[in-house]
N, C-alpha and C positions, 0 to 999 in steps of 0.2 A: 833944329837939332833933334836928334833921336837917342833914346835909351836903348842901349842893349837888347834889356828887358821886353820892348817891342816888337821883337825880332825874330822871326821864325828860319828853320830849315828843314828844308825838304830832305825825306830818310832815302826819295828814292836819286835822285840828282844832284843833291847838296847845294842846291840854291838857296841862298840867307834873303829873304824878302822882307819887308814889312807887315805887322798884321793887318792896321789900318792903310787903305787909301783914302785922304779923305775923310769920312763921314762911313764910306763901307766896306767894312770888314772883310779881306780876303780870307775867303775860304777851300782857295785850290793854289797848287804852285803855278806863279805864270809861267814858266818855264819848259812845266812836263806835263803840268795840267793833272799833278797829282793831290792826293789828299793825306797823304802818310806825311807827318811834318812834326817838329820837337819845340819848343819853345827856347831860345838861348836862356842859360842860366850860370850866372856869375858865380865862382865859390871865392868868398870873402873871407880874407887870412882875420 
């Protein structure tokens, strides 16, 4: 199971990936092969 919180998107493609694979940290969208990306973030009532 995954948190939210783990969960990145991409500002240029809007692909929601993972941060982690694994053991190593994505550091590019696999998607667009960009580096521009937001971290998700939950607003709690």
């Amino acid at each position: 199971m995954i948190n939210l919180s783990e969960l990145r998107v991409c500002k240029s493609c809007g692909n929601v990936f993972a941060k982690k694979a694994g053991v190593s940290i994505i550091t590019s969208c696999p998607h667009c092969d960009g580096g521009n990306f937001d971290t998700v973030v939950i607003d709690e009532v």
